[in-house]
C-alpha positions as CSV (number, residue, x, y, z in Angstrom):
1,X,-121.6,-36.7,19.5
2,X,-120.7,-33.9,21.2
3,X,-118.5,-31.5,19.4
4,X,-117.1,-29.5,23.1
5,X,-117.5,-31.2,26.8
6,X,-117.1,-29.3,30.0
7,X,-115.2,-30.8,33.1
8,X,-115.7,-29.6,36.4
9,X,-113.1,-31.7,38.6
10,X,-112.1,-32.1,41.6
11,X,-109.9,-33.8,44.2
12,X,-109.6,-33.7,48.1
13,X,-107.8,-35.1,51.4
14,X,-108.6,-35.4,54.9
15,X,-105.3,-34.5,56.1
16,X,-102.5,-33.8,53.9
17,X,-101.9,-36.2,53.1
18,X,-104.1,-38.4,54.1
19,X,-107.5,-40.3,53.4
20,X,-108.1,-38.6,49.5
21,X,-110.6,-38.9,47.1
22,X,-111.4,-37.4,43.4
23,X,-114.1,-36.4,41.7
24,X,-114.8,-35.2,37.6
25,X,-118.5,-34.0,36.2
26,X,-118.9,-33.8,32.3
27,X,-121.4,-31.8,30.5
28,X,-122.1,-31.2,27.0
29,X,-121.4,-27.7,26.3
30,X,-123.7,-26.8,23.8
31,X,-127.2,-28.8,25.5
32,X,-125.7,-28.8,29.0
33,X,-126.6,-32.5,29.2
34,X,-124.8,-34.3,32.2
35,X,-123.1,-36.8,30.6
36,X,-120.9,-38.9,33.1
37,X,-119.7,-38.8,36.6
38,X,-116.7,-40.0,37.4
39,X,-115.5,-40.4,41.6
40,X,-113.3,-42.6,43.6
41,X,-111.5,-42.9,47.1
42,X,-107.5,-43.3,46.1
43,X,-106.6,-44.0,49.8
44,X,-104.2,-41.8,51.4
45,X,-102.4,-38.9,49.0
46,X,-101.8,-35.4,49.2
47,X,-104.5,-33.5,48.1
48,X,-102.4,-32.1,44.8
49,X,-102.5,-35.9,44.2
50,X,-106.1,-36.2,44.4
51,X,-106.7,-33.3,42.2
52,X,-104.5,-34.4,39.8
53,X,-106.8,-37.5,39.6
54,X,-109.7,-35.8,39.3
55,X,-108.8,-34.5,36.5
56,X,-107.6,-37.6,34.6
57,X,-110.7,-39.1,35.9
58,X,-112.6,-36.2,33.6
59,X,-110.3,-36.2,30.7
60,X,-110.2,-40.2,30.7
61,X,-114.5,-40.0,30.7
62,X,-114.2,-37.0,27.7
63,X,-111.9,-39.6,25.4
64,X,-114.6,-42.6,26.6
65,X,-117.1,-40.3,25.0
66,X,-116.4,-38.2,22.3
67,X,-112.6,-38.2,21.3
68,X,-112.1,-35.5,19.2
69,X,-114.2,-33.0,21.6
70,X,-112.5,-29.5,22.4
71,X,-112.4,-29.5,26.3
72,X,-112.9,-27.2,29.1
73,X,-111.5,-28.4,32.3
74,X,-112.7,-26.5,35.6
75,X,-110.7,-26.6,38.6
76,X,-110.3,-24.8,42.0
77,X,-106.9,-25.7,42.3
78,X,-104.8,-23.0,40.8
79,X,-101.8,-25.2,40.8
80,X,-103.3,-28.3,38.4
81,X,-104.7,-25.1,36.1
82,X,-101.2,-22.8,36.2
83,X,-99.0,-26.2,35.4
84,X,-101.4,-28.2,32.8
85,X,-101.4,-24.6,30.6
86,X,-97.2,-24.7,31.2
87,X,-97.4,-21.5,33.3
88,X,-96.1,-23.2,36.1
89,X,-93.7,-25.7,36.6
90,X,-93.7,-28.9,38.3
91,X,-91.4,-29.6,40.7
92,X,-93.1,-32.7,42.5
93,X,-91.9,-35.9,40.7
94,X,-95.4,-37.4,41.9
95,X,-97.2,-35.3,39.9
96,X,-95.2,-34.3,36.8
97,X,-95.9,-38.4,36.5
98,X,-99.8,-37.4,36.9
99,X,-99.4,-34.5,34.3
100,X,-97.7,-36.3,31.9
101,X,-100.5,-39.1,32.1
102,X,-103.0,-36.5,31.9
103,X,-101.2,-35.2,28.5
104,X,-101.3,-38.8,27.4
105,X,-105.3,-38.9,27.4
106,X,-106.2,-36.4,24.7
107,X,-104.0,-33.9,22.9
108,X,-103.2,-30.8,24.4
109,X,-104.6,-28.9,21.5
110,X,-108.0,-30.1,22.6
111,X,-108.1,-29.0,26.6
112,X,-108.1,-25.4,28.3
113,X,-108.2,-24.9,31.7
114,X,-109.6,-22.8,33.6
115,X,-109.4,-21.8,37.2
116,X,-112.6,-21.8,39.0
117,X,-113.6,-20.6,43.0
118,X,-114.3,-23.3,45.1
119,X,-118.2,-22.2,45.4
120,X,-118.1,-23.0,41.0
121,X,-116.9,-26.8,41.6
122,X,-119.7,-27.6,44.2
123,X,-121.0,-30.8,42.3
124,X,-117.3,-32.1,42.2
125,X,-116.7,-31.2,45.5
126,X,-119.9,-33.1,46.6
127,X,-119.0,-36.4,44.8
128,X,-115.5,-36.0,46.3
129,X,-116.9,-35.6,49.8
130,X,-119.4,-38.7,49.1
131,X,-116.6,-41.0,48.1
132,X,-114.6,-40.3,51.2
133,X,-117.8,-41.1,53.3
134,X,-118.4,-44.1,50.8
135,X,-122.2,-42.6,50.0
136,X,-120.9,-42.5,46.3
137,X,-124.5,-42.1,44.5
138,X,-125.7,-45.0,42.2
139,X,-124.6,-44.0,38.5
140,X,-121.3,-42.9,39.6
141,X,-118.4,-44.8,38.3
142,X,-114.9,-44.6,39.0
């Protein structure tokens, strides 16, 4: 089992808000093994929303698969990253109910995230892109 996964995730609207989707990629850190995609269309959201379920999307996929794992969560949105470390806080009730679900999937102790440039998150972005045009590949669950 793998001792530390990697999340890239991602989320995204078509207006904001509007039509939204999520995405989340996990890797094994140590063999760099994909290991699960996760993607979905949410319907219309903000796209905070939609990032926010991109990366309870990953996190739910890292406790499917190895539950005591130390996590890395890669994001390009600088405002899931500043308020899931507690840097920032949440003023949306919408999402402080998303970040609290998020907390609720692993423990804390077990997840660092960092902030990533949108060119880093390019196999989230794709899936995110492909579930808003329904093209979701085959192998790709929500």
């Amino acid at each position: 089992m793998p001792s530390s996964l990697l999340v890239h995730a991602d989320g995204g609207a078509r207006g904001n808000p509007g039509p939204a989707a999520y995405a989340a990629v996990i890797h094994d850190v140590r063999t760099g093994e994909l290991l699960a995609q996760r993607a979905g269309a949410i319907g219309p959201a903000t796209n905070n929303v939609a990032e926010y379920r991109g990366l309870i999307a990953g996190l739910t996929a890292c406790a499917q698969i190895a539950p005591e794992a130390v996590i890395e969560v890669r994001l390009d949105s600088r405002l899931v990253v500043e308020q899931m470390s507690g840097r920032w806080r949440i003023r949306d009730r919408r999402l402080q109910e998303l970040a609290l679900q998020a907390r609720a999937i692993v423990p804390p102790d077990h997840v660092q995230y960092t902030w990533i440039a949108r060119a880093g998150n390019a196999a989230a972005d794709r899936l995110v892109n492909a579930a808003l045009d329904g093209t979701l590949p085959a192998g790709v669950l929500p």
